[in-house]
N, C-alpha and C positions, 0 to 999 in steps of 0.2 A: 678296679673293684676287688673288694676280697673275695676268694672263692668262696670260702667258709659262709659266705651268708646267701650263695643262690639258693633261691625256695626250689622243694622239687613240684615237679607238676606231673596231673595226670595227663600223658602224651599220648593226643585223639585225633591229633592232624595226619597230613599224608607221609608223617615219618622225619624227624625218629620215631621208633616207639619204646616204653618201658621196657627198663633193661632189668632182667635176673639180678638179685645182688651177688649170687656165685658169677654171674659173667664180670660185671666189676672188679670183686676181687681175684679172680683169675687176669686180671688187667694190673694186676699193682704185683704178681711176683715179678721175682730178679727179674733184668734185661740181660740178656746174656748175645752173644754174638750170632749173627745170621749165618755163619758157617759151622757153630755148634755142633753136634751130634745128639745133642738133645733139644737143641732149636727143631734139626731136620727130621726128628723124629715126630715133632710138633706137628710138621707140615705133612708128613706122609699121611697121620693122622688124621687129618683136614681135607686130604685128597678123597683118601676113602672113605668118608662122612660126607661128604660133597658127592660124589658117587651115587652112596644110598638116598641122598634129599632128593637133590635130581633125577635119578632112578635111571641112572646108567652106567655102563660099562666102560666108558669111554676113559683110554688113558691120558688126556691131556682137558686132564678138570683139575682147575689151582683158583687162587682168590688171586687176584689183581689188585694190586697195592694203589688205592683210589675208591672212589664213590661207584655207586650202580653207572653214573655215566661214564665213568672209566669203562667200565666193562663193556658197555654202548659200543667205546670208540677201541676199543680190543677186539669186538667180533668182527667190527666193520673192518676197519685196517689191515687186520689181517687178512680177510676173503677178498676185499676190495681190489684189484691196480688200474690205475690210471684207462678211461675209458671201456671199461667193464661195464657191462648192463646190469643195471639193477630195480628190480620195481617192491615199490616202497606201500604200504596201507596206512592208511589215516586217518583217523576219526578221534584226535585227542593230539594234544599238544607233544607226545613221548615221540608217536610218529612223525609225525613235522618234524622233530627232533633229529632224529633218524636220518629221514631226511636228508636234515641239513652238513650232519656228521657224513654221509657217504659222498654229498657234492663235496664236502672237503678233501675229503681221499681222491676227489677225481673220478667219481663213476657217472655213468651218465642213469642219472633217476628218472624213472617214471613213475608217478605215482597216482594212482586211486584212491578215491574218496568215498567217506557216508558220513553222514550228521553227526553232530556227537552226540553221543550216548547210544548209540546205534553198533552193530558189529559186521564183520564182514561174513559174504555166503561164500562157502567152495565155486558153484558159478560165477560168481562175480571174478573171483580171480582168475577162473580155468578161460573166461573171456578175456580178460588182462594179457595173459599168459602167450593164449593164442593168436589175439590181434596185433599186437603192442611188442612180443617178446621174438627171437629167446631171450633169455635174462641167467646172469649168472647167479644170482643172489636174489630171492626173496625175504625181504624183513615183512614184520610185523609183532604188535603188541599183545602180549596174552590179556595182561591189568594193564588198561587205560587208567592211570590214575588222576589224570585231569577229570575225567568221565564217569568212573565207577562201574565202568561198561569190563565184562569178561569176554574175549575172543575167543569162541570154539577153534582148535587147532588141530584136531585128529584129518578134518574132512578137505582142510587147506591142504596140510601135511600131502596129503593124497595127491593134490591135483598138480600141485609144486614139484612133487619129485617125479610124476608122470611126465612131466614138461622136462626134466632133465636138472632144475634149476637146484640150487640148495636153501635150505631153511634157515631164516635167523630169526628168533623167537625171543623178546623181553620180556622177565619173568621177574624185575626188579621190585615187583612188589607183590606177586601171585607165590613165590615161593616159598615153602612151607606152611603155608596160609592156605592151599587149594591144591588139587591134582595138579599136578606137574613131571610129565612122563615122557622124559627124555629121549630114549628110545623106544617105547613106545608109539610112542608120535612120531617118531622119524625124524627127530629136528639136529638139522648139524649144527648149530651154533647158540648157544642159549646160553644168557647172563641173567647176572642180580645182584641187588645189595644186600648189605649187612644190615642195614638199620630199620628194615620194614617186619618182616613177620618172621626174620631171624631174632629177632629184639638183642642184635647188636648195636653197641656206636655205628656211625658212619664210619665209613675208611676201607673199606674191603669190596671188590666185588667179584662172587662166585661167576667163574665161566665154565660153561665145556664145549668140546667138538668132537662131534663125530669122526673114525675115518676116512670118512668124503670130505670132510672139510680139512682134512688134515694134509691130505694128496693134494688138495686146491692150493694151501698154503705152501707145501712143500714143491711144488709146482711154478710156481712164483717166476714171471720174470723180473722182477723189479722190485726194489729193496722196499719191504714193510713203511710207511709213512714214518710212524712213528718209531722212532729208535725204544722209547721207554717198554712200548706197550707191543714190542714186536714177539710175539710167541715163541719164533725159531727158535731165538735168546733166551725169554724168559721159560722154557718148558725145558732148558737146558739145569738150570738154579733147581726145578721143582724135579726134577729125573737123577739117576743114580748117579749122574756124571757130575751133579754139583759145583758148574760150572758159575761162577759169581756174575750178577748184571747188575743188580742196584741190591742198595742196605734194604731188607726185608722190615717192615713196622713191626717188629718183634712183640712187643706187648697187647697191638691189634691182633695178631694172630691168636696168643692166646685166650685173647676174648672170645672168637668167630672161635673157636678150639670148643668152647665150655658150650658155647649156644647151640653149637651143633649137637654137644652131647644133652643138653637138655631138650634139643626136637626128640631125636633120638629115643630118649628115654619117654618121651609121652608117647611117640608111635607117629607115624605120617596121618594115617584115616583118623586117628584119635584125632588130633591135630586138627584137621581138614574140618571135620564134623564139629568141633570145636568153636572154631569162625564163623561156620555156616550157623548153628545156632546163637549168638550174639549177634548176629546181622539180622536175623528172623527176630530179637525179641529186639532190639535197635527201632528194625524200620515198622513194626506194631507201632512202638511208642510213638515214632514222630509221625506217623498214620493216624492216632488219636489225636494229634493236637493240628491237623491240615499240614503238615511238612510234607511232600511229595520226595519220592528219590527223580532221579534226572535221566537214568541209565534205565536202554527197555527190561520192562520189567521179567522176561524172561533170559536176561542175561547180567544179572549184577552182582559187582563182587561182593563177596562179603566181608573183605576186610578195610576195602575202601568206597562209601556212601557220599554217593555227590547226592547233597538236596539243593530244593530250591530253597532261597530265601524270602518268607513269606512279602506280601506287598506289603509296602508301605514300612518296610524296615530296612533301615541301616544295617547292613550283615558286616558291616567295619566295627561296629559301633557296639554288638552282640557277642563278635569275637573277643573285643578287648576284654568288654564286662564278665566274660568267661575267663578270662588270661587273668586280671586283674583280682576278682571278687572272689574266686572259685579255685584259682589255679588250677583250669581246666586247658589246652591248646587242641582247638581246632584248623581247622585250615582254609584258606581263602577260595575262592572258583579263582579258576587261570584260562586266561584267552575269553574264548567265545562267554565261557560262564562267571569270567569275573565283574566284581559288586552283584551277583546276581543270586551266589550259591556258599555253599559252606559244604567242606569235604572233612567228613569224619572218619579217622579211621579205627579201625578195630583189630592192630596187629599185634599176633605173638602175645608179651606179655601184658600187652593193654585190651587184649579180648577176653573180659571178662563180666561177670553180670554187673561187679560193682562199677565198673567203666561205663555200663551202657546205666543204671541207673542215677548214676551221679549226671550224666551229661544231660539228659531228660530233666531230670530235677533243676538243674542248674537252669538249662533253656525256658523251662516252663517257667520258672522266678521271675527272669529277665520278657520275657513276651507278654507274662501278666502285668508287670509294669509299663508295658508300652501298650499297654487296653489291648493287644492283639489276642490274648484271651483271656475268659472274663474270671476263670480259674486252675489253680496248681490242681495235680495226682491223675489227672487223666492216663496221661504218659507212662509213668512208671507202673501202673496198673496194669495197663495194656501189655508193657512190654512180659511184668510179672504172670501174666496168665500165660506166655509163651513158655517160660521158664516152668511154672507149674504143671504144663502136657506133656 
């Protein structure tokens, strides 16, 4: 295919999302060497911007050259060795995930359930903790993005580090999009991607650690799993010692460089408040035309809307005609909610009012055509009076 002729789209799924055109063009200067002096200035750059997103002190915050699941399997790996306890939360398909990455390392998992779209309590875990544990490792999902579901973390935080145990926190799509308080919250271990409500490309994923997690890792009897994604090494490249472990994606970097300076430049609460308002005039609209969200209603995110898919509709058949007619991409339900549901999302630089009313317009065309309703402007109405208070 020529590149020259990809159509752009407005990007509404669970990520990517709409990229800055300054973060693009900060993607096409020179490539110059990972050893540079103006590479590594790059990165120092990125540490302390990553710092302030996350909203911690923590000296071993760097991006992981890789996807949000990169960074998944860099918290685990590294806290993880071989028969180490660990209890895991699930209620979406990221923990499962989770999961599944810490049996690969070799821990012994136990894990807790609740519905999806549902969130976990402090007791639920503080009974985990206590029947079931110790546990050297607690994971859990801040943004279920299978779900649309938001984890409170402050009151977990608590019961987690009174148990002795340490924090792993996925923030692959809550970051910058939502609070996210790194220390704060007590969390040693916290990752994310580039490509959600950073509205970078894929390719990057932000981590940090606490120095509890850092003793745990330094600690270590037995050598990291993974050679690539071993910290000891990689926090060596990212530290004044400049010690070389793998070629750095140099012109990723300076993408994740510009985006950060463009959160940055809006402010974090700006930011926050932001999302949280285009989630408010979103789920109005699909509220006027019967769309339900999925996720309880006192915990959902607002950059990612799991609905249902009305009855008697092909929600295959809705998203193409959105992909196709519209050049609009939404997202499909995964697991328990697939054929069943469609995940919107509203990140970074695709949260905006014309994002939620173009998608509303677009959905209404397409549902009036299939008699599911009998007509257009309800939605964008709806969502418009949110916009107008």
């Amino acid at each position: 295919m020529n590149l020259k002729e990809i159509k752009p789209r407005l990007l509404m799924g669970p990520g990517p999302s709409d990229v800055d055109p300054r973060v693009l063009e900060a993607m096409s200067r020179p490539t110059i060497g990972h050893l540079d002096p103006q590479f590594l200035s790059v990165l120092n750059e990125i540490r302390d911007m990553l710092q302030q997103v996350f909203q911690t002190n923590n000296r071993l915050t760097l991006a992981v050259s890789g996807s949000g699941s990169a960074g998944m399997e860099t918290c685990v790996v590294n806290l993880i060795e071989p028969a180490d306890e660990m209890l895991v939360c699930i209620n979406g398909v990221f923990g499962q995930r989770m999961k599944d990455v810490a049996e690969r390392a070799g821990a012994e998992v136990t894990a807790i359930e609740r519905p999806w779209g549902e969130v976990f309590t402090a007791d639920e875990v503080a009974v985990a903790l206590q029947e079931q544990g110790p546990f050297k490792v607690v994971g859990i999902v801040h943004a279920e993005t299978s779900t649309g579901a938001a984890q409170p973390i402050a009151p977990i935080s608590e019961v987690v580090h009174q148990s002795g145990a340490l924090l792993l926190v996925d923030t692959v799509t809550s970051l910058a999009g939502m609070e996210v308080d790194v220390d704060g919250w007590q969390i040693d271990a916290c990752y994310s991607g580039t490509q959600k409500c950073l509205s970078c490309p894929p390719g990057l994923a932000p981590v940090t650690f606490s120095p509890a997690a850092v003793k745990a890792i330094d600690e270590r009897k037995a050598k990291v799993q993974s050679w690539y994604l071993d910290v000891t090494m990689v926090r060596a490249y990212w530290s004044a010692e400049r010690l070389y472990h793998h070629t750095a994606p140099i012109n990723m970097n300076y993408a994740l460089h510009e985006a950060l300076r463009i959160v940055l430049e809006e402010g974090l609460e700006a930011r926050w408040q932001r999302h949280a308002l285009h989630h408010r005039g979103l789920k109005a609209g699909l509220e006027a035309i019967g769309v339900r969200h999925l996720a309880d209603p006192n915990h959902q995110l607002p950059m990612l809307n799991a609905v249902a898919a009305p009855e008697g509709v092909d929600e295959a058949e809705v998203r193409k005609r959105l992909l196709d007619e519209f050049n609009i991409e939404i997202g499909a339900g995964l697991g328990q909610f697939k054929g069943k549901a469609w995940r919107i999302g509203l990140m970074g630089e695709s949260a905006t009012e014309r994002h939620v009313t173009s998608v509303l317009t677009a959905l209404e065309t397409v549902l009036v055509e299939r008699g599911i309703l009998r007509e257009t402007g309800r939605a964008v109405a709806a969502a418009r009076e949110v916009y107008s208070s």
